[in-house]
N, C-alpha and C positions, 0 to 999 in steps of 0.2 A: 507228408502227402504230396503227393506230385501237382505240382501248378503248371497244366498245359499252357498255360496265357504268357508263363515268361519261357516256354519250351518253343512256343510259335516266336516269340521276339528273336529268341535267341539264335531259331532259325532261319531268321528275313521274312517270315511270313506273316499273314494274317488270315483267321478262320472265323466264317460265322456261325462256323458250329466245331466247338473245341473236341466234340467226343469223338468225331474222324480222327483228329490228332491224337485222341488218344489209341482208339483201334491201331491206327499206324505204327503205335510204338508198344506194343503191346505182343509179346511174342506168346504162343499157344501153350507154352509150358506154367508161365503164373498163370493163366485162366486154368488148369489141370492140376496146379499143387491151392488155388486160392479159390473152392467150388463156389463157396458163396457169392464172388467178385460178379456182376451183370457188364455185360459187352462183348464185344467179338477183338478174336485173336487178326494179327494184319494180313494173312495170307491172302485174301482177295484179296484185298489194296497191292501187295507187290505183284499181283498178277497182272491188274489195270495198270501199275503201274510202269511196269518192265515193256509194256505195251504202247505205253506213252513215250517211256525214255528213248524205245528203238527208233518212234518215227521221226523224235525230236531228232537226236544223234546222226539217223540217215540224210534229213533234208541236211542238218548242218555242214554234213561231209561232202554231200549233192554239189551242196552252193560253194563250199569251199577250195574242192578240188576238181574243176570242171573237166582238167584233162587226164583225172585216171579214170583206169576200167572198173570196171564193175567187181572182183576179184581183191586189188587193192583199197576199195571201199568199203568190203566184207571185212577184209581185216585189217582196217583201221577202225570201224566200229566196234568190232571186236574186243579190239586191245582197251579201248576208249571208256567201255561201259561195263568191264569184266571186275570180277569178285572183288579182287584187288584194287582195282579202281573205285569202285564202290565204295567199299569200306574204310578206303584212307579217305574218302569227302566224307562219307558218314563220321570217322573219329573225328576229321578236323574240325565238323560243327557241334560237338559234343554228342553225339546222338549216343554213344556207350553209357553216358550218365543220365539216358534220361529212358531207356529201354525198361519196362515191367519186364523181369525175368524171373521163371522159379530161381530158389537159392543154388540149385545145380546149373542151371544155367549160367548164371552169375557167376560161376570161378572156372566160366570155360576163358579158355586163351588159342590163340596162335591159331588155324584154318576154319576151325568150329567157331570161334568169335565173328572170325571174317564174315562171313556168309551169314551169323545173323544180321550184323552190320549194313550190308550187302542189301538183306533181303528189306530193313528196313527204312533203307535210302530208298527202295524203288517203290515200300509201302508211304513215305512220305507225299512222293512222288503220286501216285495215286490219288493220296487224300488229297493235296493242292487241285489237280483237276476235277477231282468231284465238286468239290468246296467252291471252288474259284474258276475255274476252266482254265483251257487248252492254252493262253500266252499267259497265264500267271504259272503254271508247272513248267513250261517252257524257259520263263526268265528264271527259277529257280536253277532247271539242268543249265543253263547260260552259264549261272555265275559261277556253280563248283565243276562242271564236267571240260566243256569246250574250251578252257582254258589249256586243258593237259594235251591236247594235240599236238601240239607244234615236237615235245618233250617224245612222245608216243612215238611221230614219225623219225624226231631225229638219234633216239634210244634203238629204233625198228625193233621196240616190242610186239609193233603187231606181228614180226614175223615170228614164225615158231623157234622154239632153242635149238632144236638137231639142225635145221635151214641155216639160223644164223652162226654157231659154231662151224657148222662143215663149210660152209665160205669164208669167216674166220682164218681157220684151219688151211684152207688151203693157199688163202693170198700169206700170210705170216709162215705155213710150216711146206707148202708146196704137200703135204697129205690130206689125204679124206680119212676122217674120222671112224673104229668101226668099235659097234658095241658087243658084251661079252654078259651072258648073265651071270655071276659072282655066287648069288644065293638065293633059293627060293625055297619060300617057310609058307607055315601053316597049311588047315584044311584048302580041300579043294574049294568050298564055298565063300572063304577069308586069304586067299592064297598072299602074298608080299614079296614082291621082286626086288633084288636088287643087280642093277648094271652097274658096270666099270665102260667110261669111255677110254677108249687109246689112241694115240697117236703114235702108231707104228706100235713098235714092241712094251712101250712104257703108259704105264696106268695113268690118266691125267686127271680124272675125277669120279666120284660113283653118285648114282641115285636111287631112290628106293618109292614102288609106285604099288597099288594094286594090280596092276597088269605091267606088262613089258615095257608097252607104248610108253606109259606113263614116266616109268623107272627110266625110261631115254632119256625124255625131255627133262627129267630133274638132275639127271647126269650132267645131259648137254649144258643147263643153268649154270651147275655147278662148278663146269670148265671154266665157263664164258666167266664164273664170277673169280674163279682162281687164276685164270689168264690173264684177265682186265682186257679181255676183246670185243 
């Protein structure tokens, strides 16, 4: 049975009321295979909390980078506080072994994992400020978030992959980058694209999205990660 008391130690915290913590990590598929279970799934809590982490995350960037614009603030929070980021704070504090999931839930992996990950870092999140308020969930985003900035800007994740490959590309290959759609499968309501990026006449990488846009940007990844640009 799950012991929220050493779930809060584990995660720096402390609650005066443990059943937050639990709602927090409690995803809506075991309340849906487990009827009898009494409590609520975390989706408000990641709502409150996605709410809290933005203004946290904002003033932090505010105070931190007083001489950019408004533009490169966007997307340095962006990068800062996305799925991915999320979810690798959420795995590093264990929060994967301590999530109620249905048994289907439980042997999702790789995008689908992320995002609950994701969504229950921000429902942690949430619960800390209900429980504790507004500088105790803030020291929490302190200790695993604002640390990945420096990484953030000097990676320039926040910029998009097609941005950062097509200047890549041009300072190394003196070309602009152009994309090619390669394949496109399924229904019109499931459709799957895949792009080929090139550089001139040769194929340099492919990605594959729900829509075009998408199938870009995992191409453009793809270059950037087979170039080492």
């Amino acid at each position: 049975m799950a012991d929220f008391n050493v779930y809060a130690q584990r995660l720096g915290l402390t609650f005066k009321d443990l059943d937050i913590l639990a709602e927090a990590l409690t995803h809506r598929s075991y309340l849906n295979e487990n009827r009898g279970v009494t409590g609520h799934h975390n989706e408000r809590l990641e709502f409150l909390g996605d709410a809290v982490l933005e203004l946290a995350a904002t003033r932090f960037l505010f105070e931190k980078f007083p001489e950019k614009p408004e533009g490169d603030l966007t997307a340095y929070r962006a990068a800062l506080v996305n799925t991915q980021s999320l979810s690798e704070s959420a795995e590093a504090l264990g929060v994967n072994d301590m999530l109620l999931l249905s048994k289907g839930e439980s042997r999702d992996t790789g995008r689908a994992r992320q995002i609950i990950l994701a969504n229950a870092f921000e429902a942690i999140i949430g619960a800390t400020y209900l429980d504790q308020g507004y500088e105790a969930a803030e020291r929490f985003i302190a200790a695993h978030i604002y640390p990945k900035i420096d990484a953030v800007v000097a990676s320039r994740s926040w910029q998009d992959a097609k941005s950062r490959f097509q200047e890549a590309a041009q300072e190394h290959k003196g070309v602009t980058p152009c994309y090619k759609t390669l394949r496109e499968e399924g229904p019109d309501h499931d459709k799957r694209f895949t792009v080929g990026v090139f550089l001139g006449a040769e194929q340099t990488a492919e990605g594959a999205g729900k829509s075009k846009q998408e199938a870009e940007q995992a191409a453009a990844r793809a270059a950037l990660d087979k170039t080492g640009w």
